[in-house]
Backbone as CSV, one residue per row, in Angstrom:
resi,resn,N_x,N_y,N_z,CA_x,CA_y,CA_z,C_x,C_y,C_z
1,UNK,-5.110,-4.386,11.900,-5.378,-4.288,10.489,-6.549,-3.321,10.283
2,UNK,-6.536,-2.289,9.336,-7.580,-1.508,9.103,-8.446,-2.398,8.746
3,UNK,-9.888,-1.526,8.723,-10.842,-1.869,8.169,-11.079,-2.622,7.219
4,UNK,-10.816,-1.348,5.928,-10.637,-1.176,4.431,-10.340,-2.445,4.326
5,UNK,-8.988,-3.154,4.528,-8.207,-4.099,4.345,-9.162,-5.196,4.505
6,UNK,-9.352,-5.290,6.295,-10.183,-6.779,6.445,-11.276,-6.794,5.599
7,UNK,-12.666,-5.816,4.995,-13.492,-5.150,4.455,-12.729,-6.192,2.922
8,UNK,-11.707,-5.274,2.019,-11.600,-6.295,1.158,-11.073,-7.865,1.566
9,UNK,-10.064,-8.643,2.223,-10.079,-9.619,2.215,-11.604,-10.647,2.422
10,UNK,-12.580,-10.010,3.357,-13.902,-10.876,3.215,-14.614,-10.830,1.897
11,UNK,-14.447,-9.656,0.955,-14.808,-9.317,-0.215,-14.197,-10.184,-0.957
12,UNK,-12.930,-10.672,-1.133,-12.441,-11.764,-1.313,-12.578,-12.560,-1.360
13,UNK,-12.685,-13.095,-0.288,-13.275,-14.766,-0.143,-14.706,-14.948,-0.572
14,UNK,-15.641,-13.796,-0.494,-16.661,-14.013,-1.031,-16.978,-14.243,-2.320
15,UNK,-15.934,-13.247,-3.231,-15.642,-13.237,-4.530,-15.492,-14.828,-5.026
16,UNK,-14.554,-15.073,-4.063,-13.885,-16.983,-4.875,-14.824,-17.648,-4.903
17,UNK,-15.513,-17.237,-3.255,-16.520,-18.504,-3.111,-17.896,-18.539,-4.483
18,UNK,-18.216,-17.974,-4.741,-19.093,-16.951,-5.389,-18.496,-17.792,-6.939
19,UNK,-17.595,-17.470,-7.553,-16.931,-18.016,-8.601,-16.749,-19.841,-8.512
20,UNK,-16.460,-20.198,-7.162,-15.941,-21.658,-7.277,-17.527,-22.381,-7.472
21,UNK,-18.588,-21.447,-6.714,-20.303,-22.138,-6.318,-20.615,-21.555,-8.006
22,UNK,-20.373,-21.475,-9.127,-20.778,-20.799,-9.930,-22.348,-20.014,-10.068
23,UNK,-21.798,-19.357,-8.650,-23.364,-18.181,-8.681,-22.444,-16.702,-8.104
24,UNK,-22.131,-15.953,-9.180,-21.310,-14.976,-8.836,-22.638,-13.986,-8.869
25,UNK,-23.328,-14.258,-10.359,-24.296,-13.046,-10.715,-25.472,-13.195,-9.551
26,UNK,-25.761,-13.941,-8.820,-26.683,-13.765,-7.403,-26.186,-13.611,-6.054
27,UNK,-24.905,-13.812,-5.780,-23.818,-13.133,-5.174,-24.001,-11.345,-5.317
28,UNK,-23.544,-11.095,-6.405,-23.981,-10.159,-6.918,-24.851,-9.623,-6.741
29,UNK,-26.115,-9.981,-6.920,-27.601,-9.197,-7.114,-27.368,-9.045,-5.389
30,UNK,-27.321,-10.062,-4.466,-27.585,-10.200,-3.085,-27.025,-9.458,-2.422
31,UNK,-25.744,-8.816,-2.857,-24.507,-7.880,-2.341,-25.635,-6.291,-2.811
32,UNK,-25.777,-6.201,-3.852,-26.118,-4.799,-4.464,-27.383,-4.716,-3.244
33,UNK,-28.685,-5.424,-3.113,-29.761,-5.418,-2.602,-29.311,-5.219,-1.054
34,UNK,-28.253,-5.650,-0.444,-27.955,-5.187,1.143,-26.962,-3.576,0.947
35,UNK,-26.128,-3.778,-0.283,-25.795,-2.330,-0.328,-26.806,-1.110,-0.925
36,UNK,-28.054,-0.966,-1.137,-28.897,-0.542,-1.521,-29.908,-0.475,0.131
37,UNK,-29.712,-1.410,0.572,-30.672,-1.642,1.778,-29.731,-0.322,2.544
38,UNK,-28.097,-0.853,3.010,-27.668,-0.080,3.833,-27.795,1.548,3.252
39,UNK,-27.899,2.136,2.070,-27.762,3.338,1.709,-28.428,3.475,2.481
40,UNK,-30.133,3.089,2.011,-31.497,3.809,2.507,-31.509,4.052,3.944
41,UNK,-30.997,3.054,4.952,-31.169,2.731,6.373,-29.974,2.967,6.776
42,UNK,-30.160,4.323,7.899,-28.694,4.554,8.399,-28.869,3.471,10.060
43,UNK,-30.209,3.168,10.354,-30.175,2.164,11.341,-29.137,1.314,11.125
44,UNK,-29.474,0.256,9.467,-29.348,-0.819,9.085,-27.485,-0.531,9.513
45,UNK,-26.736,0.462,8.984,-25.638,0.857,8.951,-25.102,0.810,10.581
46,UNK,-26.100,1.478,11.588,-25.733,1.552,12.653,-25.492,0.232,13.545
47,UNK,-26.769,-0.477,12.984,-26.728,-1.459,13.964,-25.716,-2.636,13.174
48,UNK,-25.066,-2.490,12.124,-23.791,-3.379,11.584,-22.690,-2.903,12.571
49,UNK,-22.874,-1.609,12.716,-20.892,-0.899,13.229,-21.427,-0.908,15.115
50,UNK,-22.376,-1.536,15.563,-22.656,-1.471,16.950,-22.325,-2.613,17.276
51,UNK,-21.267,-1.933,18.533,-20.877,-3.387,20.029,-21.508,-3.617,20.310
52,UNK,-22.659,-2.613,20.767,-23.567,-2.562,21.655,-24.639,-4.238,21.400
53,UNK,-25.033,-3.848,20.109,-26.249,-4.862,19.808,-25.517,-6.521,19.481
54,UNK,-26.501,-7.136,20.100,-26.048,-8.927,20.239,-26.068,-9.122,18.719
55,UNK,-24.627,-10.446,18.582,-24.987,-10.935,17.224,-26.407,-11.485,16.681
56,UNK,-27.131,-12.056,17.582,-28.121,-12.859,17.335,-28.901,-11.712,16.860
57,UNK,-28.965,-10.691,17.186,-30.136,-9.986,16.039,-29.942,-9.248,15.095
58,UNK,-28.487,-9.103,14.767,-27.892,-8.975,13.384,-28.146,-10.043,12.536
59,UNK,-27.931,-11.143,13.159,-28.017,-12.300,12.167,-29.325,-12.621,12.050
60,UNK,-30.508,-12.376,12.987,-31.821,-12.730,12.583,-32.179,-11.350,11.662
61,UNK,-32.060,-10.304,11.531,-32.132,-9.226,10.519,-32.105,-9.864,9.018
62,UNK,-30.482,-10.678,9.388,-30.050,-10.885,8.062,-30.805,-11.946,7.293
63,UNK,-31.194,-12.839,8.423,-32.047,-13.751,7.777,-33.587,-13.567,7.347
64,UNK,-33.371,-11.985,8.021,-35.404,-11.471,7.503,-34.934,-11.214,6.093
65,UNK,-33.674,-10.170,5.924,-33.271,-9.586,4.768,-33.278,-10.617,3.612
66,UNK,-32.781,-11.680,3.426,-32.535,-13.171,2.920,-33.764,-14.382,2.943
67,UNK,-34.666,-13.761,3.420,-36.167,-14.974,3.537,-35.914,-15.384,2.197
68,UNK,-36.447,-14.590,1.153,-37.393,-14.965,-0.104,-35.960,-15.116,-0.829
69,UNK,-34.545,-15.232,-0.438,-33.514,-16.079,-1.675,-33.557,-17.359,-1.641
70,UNK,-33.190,-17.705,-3.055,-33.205,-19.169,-3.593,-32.134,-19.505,-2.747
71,UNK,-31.027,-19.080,-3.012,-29.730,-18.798,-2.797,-29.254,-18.348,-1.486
72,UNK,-28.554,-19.415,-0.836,-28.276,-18.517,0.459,-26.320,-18.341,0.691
73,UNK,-25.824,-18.413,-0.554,-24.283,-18.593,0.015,-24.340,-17.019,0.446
74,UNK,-24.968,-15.631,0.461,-24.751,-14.744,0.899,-24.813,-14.343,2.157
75,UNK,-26.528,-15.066,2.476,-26.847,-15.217,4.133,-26.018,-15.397,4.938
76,UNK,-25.595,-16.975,4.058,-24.172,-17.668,4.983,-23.333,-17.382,5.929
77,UNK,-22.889,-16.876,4.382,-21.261,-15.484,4.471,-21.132,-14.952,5.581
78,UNK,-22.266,-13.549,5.387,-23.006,-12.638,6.771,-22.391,-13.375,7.602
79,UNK,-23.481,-14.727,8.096,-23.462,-14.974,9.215,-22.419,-15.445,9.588
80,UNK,-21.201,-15.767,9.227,-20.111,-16.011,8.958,-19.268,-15.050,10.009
81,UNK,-19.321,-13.567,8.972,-18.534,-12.480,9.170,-19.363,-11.589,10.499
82,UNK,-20.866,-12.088,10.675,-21.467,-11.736,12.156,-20.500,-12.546,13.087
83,UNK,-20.426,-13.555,13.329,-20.168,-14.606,14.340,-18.467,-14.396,14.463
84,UNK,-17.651,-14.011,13.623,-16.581,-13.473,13.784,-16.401,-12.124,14.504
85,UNK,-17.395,-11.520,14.535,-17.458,-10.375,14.961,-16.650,-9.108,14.373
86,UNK,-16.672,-9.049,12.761,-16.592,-8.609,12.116,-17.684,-7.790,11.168
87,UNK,-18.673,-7.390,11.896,-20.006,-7.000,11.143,-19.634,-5.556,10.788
88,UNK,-18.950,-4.744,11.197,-19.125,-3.822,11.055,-18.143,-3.117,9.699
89,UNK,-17.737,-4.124,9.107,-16.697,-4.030,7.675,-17.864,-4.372,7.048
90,UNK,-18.817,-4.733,7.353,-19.486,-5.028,6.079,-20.234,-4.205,4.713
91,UNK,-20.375,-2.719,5.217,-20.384,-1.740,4.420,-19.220,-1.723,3.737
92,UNK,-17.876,-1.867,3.674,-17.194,-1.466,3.011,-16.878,-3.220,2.007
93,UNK,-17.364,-4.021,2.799,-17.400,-5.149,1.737,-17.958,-5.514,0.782
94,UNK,-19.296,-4.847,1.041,-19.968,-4.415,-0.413,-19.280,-3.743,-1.240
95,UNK,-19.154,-2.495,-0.965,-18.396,-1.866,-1.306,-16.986,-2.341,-2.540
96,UNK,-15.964,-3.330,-1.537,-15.076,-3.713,-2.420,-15.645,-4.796,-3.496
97,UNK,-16.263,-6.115,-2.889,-17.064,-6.201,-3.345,-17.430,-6.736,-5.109
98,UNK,-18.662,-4.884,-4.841,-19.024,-4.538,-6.215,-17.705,-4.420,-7.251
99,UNK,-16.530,-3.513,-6.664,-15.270,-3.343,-7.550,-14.948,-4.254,-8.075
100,UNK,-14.818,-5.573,-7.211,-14.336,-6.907,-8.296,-14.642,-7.171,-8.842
101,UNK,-16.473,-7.482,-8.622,-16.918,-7.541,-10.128,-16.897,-6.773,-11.053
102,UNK,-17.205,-5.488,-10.786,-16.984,-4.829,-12.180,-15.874,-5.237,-12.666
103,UNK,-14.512,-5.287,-12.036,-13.202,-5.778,-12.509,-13.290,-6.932,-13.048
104,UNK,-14.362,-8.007,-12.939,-14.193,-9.492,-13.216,-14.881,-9.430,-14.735
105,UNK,-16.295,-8.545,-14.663,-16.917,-8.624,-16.080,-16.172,-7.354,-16.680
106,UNK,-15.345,-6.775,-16.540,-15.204,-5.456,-17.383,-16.214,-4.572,-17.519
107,UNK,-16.270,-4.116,-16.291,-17.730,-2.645,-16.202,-16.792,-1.478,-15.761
108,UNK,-17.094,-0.311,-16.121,-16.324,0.631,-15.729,-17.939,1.584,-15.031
109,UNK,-17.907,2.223,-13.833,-18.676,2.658,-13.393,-18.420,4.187,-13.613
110,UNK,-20.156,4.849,-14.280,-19.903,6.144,-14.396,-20.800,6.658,-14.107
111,UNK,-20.999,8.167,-13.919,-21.684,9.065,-13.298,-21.785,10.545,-14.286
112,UNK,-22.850,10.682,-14.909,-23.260,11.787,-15.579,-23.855,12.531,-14.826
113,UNK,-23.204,14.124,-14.505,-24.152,15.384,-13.972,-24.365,16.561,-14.835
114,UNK,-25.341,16.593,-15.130,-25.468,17.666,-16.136,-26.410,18.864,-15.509
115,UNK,-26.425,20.225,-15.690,-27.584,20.987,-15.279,-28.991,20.723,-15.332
116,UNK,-29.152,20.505,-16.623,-30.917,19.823,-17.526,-31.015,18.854,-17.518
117,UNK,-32.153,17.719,-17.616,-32.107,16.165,-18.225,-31.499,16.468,-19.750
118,UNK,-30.685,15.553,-20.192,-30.387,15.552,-21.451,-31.154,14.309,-22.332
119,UNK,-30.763,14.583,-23.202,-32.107,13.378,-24.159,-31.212,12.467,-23.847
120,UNK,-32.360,11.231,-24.158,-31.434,9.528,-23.899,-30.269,9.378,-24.892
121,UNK,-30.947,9.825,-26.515,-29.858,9.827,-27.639,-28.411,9.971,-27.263
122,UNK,-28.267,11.420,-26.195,-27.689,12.060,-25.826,-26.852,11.066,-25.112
123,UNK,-27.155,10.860,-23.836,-26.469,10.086,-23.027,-26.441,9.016,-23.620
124,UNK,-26.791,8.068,-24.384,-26.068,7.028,-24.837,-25.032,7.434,-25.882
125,UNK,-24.919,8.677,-26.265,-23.532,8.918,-27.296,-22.234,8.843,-26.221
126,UNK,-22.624,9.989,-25.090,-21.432,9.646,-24.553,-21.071,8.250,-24.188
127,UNK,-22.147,7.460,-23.244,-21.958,5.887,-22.948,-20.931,5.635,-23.942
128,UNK,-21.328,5.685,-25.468,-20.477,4.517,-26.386,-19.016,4.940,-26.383
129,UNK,-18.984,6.510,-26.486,-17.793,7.710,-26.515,-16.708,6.955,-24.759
130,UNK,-17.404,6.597,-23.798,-16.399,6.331,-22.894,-16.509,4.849,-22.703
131,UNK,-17.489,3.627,-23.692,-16.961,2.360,-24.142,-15.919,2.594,-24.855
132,UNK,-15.867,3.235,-25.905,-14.853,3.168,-26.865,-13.274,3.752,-26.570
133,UNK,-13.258,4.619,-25.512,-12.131,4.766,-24.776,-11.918,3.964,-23.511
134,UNK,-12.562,3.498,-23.091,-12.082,2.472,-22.536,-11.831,1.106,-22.671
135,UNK,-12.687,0.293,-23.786,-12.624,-0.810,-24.092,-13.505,-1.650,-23.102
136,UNK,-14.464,-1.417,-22.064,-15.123,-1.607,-21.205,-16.954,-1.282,-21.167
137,UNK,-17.530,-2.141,-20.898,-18.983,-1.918,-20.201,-19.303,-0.549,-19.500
138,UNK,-19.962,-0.354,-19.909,-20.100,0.969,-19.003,-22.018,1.135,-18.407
139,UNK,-21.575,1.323,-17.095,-22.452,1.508,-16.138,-22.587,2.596,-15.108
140,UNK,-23.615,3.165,-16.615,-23.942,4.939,-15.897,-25.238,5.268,-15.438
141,UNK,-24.621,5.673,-14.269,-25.496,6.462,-13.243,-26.137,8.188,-13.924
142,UNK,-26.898,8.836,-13.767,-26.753,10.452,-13.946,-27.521,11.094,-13.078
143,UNK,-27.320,12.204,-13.319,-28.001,13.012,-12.054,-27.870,14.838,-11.989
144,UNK,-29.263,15.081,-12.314,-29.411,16.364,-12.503,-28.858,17.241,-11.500
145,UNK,-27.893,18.293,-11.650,-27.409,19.602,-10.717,-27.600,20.885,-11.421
146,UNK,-28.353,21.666,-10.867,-29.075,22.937,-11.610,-27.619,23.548,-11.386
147,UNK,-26.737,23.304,-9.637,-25.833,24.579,-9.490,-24.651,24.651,-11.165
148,UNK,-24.727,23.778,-11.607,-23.560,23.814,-12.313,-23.981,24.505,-13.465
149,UNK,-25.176,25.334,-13.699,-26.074,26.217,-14.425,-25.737,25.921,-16.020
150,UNK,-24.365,25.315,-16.309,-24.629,24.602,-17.514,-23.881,24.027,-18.465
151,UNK,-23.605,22.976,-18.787,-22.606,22.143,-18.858,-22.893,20.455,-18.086
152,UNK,-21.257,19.859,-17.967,-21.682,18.718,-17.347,-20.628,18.130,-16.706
153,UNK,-20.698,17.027,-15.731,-19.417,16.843,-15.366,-19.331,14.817,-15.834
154,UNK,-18.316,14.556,-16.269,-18.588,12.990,-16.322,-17.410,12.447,-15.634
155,UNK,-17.647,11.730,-14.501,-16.939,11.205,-13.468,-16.564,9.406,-13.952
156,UNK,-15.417,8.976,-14.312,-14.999,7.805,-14.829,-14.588,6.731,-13.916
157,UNK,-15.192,6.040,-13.013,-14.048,5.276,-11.537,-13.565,6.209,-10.788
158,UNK,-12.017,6.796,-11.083,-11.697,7.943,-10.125,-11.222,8.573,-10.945
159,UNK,-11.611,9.065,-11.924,-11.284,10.290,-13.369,-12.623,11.098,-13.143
160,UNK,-12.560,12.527,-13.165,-13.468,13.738,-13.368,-13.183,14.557,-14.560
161,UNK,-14.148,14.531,-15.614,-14.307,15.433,-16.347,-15.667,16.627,-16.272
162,UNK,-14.379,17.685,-16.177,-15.363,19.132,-15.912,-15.620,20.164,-16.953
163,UNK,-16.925,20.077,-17.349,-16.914,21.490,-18.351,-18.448,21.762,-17.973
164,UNK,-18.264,23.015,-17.130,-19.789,23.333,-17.097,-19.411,25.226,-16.545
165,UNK,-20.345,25.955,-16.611,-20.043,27.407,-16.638,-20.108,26.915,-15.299
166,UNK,-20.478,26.730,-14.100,-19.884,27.047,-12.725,-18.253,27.153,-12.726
167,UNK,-17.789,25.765,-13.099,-16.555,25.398,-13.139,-15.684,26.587,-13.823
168,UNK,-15.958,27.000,-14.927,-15.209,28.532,-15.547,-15.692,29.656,-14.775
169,UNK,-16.608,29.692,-14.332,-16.818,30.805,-13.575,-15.359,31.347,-12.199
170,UNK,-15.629,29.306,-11.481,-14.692,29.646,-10.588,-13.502,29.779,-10.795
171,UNK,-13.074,29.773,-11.961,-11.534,29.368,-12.544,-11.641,31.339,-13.071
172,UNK,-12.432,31.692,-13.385,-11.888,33.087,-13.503,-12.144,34.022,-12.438
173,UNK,-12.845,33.596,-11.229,-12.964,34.367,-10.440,-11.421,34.172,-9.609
174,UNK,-10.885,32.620,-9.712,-9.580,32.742,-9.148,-8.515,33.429,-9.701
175,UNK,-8.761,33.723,-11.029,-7.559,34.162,-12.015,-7.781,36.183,-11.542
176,UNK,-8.648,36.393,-11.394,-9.076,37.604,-10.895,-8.280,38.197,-9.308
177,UNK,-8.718,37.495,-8.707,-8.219,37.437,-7.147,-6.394,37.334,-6.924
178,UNK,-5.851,36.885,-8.141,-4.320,36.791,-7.822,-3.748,37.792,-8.886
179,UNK,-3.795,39.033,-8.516,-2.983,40.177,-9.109,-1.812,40.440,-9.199
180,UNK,-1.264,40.461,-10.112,0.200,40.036,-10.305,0.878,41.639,-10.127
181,UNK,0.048,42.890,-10.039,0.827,43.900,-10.075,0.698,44.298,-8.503
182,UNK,-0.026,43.996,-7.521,0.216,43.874,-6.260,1.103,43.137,-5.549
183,UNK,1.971,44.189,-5.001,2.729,43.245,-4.025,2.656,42.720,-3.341
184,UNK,3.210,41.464,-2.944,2.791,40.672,-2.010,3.969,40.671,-0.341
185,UNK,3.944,40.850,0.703,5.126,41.103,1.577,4.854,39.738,2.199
């Protein structure tokens, strides 16, 4: 079985469990804070996807990571999916994860890139502009890119919207390059 797969089925069960213990939203917070941990730390990443290293100090990691929660059905879990010897899906179980919930509260995850900072006014017009087409929460990320010299791109789940002069630039430099009065053999 791939990854991906086992990756969501533990995402799964975590999900139910999470819903049946009615603590999804610290489930939640606890999932984001180890997927936030693993961004920063490509160790943290390494030593999840390593044979090499004994469970016992994955799972004492996890329990440094987990000291100061009220809450431990997350610790648990981990240690759960350590002792199975399944640690190394666990990046992508965050991963799935986060998707359910957004799927469970209705969040649609988005991503604003624009050349400049744009005013807040600004970005909350679009926010409401892609609530209102979607019928959904929206939870946007943004993030300044000078290359796209000007314009913006707004990325929807797995929808891309492109309008920025890089993007026309390259669209006429391709329209340029395919000469229709040259023959081609």
């Amino acid at each position: 079985m791939s990854d991906a797969r086992v990756a969501h089925r533990y995402a799964t069960s975590l999900m139910r469990l999470a819903i049946e213990q009615n603590k999804l939203e610290e489930v939640y917070r606890d999932m984001q804070f180890l997927g936030d941990a693993v961004a920063c730390s490509r160790e943290l990443t390494s030593m999840f996807r390593s044979p090499v290293t004994r469970a016992e100090s994955k799972i004492s990691v996890v329990e440094a990571l987990y000291a100061g929660s009220e809450d431990q059905i997350t610790s648990a879990f981990l240690k759960l999916v350590i002792k199975k010897r399944r640690e190394a899906v666990i990046p992508g179980m965050i991963q799935s994860f986060s998707q359910m919930y957004r799927a469970q509260k209705g969040i649609v995850k988005t991503r604003l890139e624009t050349a400049v900072e744009w005013p807040d006014q600004l970005k909350a017009e679009v926010r409401d502009i892609i609530a209102r087409e979607t019928g959904l929460t929206v939870e946007m990320s943004t993030r300044i890119n000078p290359g796209l010299m000007a314009g913006f791109v707004i990325q929807v789940e797995d929808r891309r919207f492109e309008r920025s002069v890089a993007r026309s630039l390259q669209e006429i430099r391709h329209l340029f390059s395919d000469n229709p009065f040259i023959k081609k053999y």
